[in-house]
C-alpha positions as CSV (number, residue, x, y, z in Angstrom):
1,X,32.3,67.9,60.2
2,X,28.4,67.7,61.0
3,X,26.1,66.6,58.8
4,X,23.4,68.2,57.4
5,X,19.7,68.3,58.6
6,X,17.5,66.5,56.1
7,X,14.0,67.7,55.9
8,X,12.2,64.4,55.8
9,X,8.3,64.4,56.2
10,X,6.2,61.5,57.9
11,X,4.2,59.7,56.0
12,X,1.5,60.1,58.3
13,X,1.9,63.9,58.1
14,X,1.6,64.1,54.1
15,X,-1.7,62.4,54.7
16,X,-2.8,65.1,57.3
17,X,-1.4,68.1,54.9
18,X,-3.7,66.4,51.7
19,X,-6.8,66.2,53.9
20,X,-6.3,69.4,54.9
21,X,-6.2,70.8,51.5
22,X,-8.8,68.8,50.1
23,X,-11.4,70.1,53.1
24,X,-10.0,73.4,52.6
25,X,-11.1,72.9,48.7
26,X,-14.1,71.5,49.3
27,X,-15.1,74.5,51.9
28,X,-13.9,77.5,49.5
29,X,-16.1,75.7,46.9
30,X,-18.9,75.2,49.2
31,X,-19.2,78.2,50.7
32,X,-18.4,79.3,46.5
33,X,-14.9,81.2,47.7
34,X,-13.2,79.6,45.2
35,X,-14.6,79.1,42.1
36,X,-15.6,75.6,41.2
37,X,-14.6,75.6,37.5
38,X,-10.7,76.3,38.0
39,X,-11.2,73.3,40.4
40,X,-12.5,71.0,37.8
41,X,-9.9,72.2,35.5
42,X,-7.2,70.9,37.6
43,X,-9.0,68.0,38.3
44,X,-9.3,67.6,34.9
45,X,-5.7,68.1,34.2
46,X,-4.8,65.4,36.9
47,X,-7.8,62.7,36.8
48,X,-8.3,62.6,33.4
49,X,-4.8,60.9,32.0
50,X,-4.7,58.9,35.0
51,X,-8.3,57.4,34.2
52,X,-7.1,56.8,30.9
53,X,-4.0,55.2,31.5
54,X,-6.2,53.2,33.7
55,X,-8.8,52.4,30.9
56,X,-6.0,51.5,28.7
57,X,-4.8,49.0,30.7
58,X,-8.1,47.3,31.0
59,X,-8.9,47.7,27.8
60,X,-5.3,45.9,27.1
61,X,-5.9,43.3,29.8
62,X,-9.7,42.4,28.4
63,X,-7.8,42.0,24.9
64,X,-5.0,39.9,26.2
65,X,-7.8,38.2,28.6
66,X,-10.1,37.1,25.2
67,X,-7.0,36.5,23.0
68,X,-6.4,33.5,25.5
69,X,-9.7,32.5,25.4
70,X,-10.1,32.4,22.5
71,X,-6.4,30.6,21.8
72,X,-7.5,28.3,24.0
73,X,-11.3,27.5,22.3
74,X,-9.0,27.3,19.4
75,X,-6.7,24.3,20.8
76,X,-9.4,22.6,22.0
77,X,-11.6,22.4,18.8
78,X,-8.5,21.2,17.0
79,X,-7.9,18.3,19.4
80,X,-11.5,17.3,18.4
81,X,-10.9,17.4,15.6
82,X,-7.6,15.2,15.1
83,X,-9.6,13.1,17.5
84,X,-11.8,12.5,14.7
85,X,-9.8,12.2,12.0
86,X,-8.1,9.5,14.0
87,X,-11.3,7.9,14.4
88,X,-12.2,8.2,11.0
89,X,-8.5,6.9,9.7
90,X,-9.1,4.0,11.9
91,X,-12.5,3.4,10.4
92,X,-11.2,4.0,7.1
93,X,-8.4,1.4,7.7
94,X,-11.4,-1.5,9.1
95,X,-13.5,-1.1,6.0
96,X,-10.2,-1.4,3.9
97,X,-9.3,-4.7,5.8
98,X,-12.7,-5.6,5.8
99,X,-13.0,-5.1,1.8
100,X,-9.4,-7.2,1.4
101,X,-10.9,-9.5,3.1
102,X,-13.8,-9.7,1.2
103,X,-12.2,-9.7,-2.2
104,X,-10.2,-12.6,-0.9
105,X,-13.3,-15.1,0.4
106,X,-15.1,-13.7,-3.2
107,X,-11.6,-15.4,-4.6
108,X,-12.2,-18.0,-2.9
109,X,-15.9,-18.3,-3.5
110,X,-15.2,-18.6,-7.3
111,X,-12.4,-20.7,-6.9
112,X,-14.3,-23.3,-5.5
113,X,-16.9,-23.0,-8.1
114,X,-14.2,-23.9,-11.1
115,X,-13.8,-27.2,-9.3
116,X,-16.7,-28.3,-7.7
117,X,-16.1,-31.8,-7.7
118,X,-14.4,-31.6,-4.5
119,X,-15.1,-31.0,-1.1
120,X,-12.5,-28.4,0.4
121,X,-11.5,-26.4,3.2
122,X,-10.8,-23.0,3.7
123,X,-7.2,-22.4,5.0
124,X,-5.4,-18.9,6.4
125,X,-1.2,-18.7,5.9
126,X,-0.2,-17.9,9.6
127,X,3.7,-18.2,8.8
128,X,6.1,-18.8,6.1
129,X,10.0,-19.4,5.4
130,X,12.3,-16.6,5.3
131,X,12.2,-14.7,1.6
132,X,10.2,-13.1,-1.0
133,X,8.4,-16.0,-2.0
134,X,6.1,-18.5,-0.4
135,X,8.1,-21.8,-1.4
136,X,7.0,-22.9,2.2
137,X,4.7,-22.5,4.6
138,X,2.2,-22.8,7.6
139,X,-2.1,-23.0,7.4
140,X,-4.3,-22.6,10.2
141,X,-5.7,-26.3,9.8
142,X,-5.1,-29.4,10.1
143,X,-6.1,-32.8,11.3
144,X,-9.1,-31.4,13.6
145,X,-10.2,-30.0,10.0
146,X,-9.7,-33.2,8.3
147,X,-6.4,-32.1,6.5
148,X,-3.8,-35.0,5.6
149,X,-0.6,-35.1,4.0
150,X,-0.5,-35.3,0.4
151,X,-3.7,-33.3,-0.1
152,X,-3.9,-30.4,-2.8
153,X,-3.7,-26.5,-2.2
154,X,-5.3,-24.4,-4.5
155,X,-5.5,-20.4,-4.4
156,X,-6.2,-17.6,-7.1
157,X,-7.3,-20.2,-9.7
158,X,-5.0,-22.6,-9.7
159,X,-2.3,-24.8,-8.3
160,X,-0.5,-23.9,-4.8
161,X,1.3,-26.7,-4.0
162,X,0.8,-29.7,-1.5
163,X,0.4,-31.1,2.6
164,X,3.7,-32.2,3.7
165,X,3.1,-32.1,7.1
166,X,0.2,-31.8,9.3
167,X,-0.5,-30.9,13.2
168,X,-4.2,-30.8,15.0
169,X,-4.5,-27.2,13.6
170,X,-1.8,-26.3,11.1
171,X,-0.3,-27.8,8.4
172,X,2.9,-27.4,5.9
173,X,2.5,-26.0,2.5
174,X,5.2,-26.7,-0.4
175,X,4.5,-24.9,-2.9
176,X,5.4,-26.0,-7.0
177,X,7.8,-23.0,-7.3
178,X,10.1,-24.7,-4.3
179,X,13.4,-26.1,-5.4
180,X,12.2,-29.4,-4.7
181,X,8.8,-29.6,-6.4
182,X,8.3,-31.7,-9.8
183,X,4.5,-31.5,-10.9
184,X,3.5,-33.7,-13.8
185,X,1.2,-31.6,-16.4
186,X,-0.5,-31.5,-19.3
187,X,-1.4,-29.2,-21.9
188,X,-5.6,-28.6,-22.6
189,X,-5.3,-28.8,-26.1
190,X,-3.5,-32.2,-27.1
191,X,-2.9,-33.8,-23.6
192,X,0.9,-33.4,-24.1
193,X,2.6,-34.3,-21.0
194,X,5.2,-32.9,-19.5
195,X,7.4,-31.8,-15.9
196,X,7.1,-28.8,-14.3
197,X,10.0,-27.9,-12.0
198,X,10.1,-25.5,-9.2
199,X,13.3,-23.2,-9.2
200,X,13.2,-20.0,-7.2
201,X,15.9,-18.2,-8.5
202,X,13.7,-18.5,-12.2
203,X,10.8,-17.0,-10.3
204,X,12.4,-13.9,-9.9
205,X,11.8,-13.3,-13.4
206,X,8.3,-14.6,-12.4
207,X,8.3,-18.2,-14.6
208,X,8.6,-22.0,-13.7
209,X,10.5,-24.4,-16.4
210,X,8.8,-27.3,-17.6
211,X,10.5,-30.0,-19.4
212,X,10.0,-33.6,-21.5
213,X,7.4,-32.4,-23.7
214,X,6.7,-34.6,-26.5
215,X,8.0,-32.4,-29.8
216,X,5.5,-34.5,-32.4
217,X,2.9,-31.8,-31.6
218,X,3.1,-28.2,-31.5
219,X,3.0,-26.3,-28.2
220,X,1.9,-21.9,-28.6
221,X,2.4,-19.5,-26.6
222,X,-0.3,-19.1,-24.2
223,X,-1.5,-22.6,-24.0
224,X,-2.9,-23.6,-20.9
225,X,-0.6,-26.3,-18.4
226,X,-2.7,-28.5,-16.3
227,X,-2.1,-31.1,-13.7
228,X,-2.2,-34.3,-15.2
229,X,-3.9,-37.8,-15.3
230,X,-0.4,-39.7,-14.5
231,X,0.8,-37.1,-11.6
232,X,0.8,-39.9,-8.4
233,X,0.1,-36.8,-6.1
234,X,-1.7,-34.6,-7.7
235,X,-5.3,-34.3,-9.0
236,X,-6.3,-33.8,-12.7
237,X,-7.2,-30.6,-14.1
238,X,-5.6,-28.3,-11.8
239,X,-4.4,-24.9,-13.7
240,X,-1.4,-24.3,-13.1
241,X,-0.2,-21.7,-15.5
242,X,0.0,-20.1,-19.3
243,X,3.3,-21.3,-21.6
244,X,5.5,-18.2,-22.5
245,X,8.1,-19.7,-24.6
246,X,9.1,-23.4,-26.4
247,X,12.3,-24.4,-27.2
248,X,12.8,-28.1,-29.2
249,X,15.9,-29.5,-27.5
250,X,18.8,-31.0,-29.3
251,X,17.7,-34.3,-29.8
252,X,14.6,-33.1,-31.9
253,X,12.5,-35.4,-29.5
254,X,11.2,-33.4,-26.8
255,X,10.4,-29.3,-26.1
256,X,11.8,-27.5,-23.5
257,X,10.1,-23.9,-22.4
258,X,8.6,-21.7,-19.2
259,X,5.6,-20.9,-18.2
260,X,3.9,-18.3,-16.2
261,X,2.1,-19.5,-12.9
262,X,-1.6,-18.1,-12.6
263,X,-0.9,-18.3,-8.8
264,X,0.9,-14.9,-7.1
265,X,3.3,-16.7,-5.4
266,X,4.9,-13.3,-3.7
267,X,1.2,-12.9,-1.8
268,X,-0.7,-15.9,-0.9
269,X,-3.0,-15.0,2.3
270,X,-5.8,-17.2,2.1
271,X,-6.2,-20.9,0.2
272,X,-8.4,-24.0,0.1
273,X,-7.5,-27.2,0.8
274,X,-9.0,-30.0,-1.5
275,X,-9.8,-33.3,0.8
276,X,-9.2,-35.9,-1.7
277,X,-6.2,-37.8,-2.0
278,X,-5.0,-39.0,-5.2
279,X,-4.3,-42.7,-4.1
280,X,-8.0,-42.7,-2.5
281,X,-9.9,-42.3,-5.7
282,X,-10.1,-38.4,-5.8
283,X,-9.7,-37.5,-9.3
């Protein structure tokens, strides 16, 4: 079987047949054989939705084209301004330090006024034993600050605790509330002596026992508990906290009660250290 004969056209031909007719249109006009209007009317018919598909696509890619732009301008003004509000969070967290930090050395200021008897030093708490509370722990001065075992720690108005041990820029803190401390006090209005005990399971309900007060005189609730004359370590007149309750114990001879420590003993960040020992003539 043959095959058929399929008419195919060159492109090369096409092109000559389409000059052809486009000299032969522009002639007829010329020379006004054919008339020029049905001409632009065809042009019209074939130009003009070409042109505007053409113009719609521009008009899409200038939209598309700004849309980025613009999506872009967008991005980068926000990355400004999360830059800033880093940099202002980061300001804002300084000037909060800064105002801690202020409120604490004002503490501190005022502290030292209530006892101005005695020279001190101003102490940071660079480490502490494990827990809630700060039974235990580590200053930022020591010997190269004059600081000696034995001397007295004092911080938010009162009574911290006592040097235990001391390197040539640290030093040990126990403080009354440890499990081992025994502080002997007094009470402001009558001189009543008496034994405060450290117990940190009874700090949880935020109180410290005291114990071997003298029943003959009345104790209220609210009375002030100082650091005694007697005490072999510690220096007189130190506040150490407000009575909550009083119990007379079974022998009708001595009272038996708690009292609340002025001291925060779950936060303790800065303290001073008093540099007078007890056995040198400090009270």
């Amino acid at each position: 079987m043959k095959k058929k004969n399929r008419f195919q056209m060159k492109s090369k031909q096409l092109l000559i047949i389409l000059s052809f007719l486009c000299i032969s249109g522009i002639a007829l006009t010329f020379f006004n054989i054919l008339p020029l209007q049905p001409v632009r009317n065809i042009a019209g018919y074939v130009i003009v939705p070409f042109q505007n598909g053409i113009n719609g696509v521009g008009n899409w890619l200038n939209d598309k084209t700004e849309y980025f732009q613009n999506a872009k301008k967008l991005s980068d003004e926000n990355k400004a301004l999360q830059d800033q509000i880093n940099t202002l969070k980061e300001e804002n967290s300084l000037l909060s330090q800064d105002q801690e930090q202020l409120s604490s050395l004002k503490s501190l200021y005022q502290l030292d006024q209530e006892y101005p008897e005695y020279e001190k030093v101003a102490a940071e708490v660079i480490a502490k034993d494990a827990g809630n509370w700060y039974n235990s722990f580590t200053i930022n001065r020591g010997t190269d600050q004059g600081i000696a075992v034995d001397m007295n720690v004092i911080s938010d108005g009162g009574l911290v605790g006592i040097i235990t041990e001391v390197g040539n820029n640290w030093s040990t803190v126990r403080s009354i509330i440890d499990d081992t401390s025994n502080v002997s006090a007094m009470t402001i209005s009558n001189n009543d002596t008496c034994i405060v005990s450290g117990n940190l399971d009874l700090m949880e309900e935020g109180k410290l026992e005291f114990g071997q007060m003298s029943a003959a005189n009345s104790v209220t609730v609210g009375e002030k508990i100082v650091t005694s004359s007697i005490s072999d370590k510690y220096l007189k007149g130190i506040l150490i906290g407000y009575v909550s309750d009083v119990t007379e114990d079974t022998n009708h001879l001595t009272n038996t009660g708690h009292l609340i420590p002025v001291v925060d003993f779950a936060h303790i960040q800065d303290v001073l250290v008093i540099k007078a020992l007890k056995t040198t003539g400090g009270q």
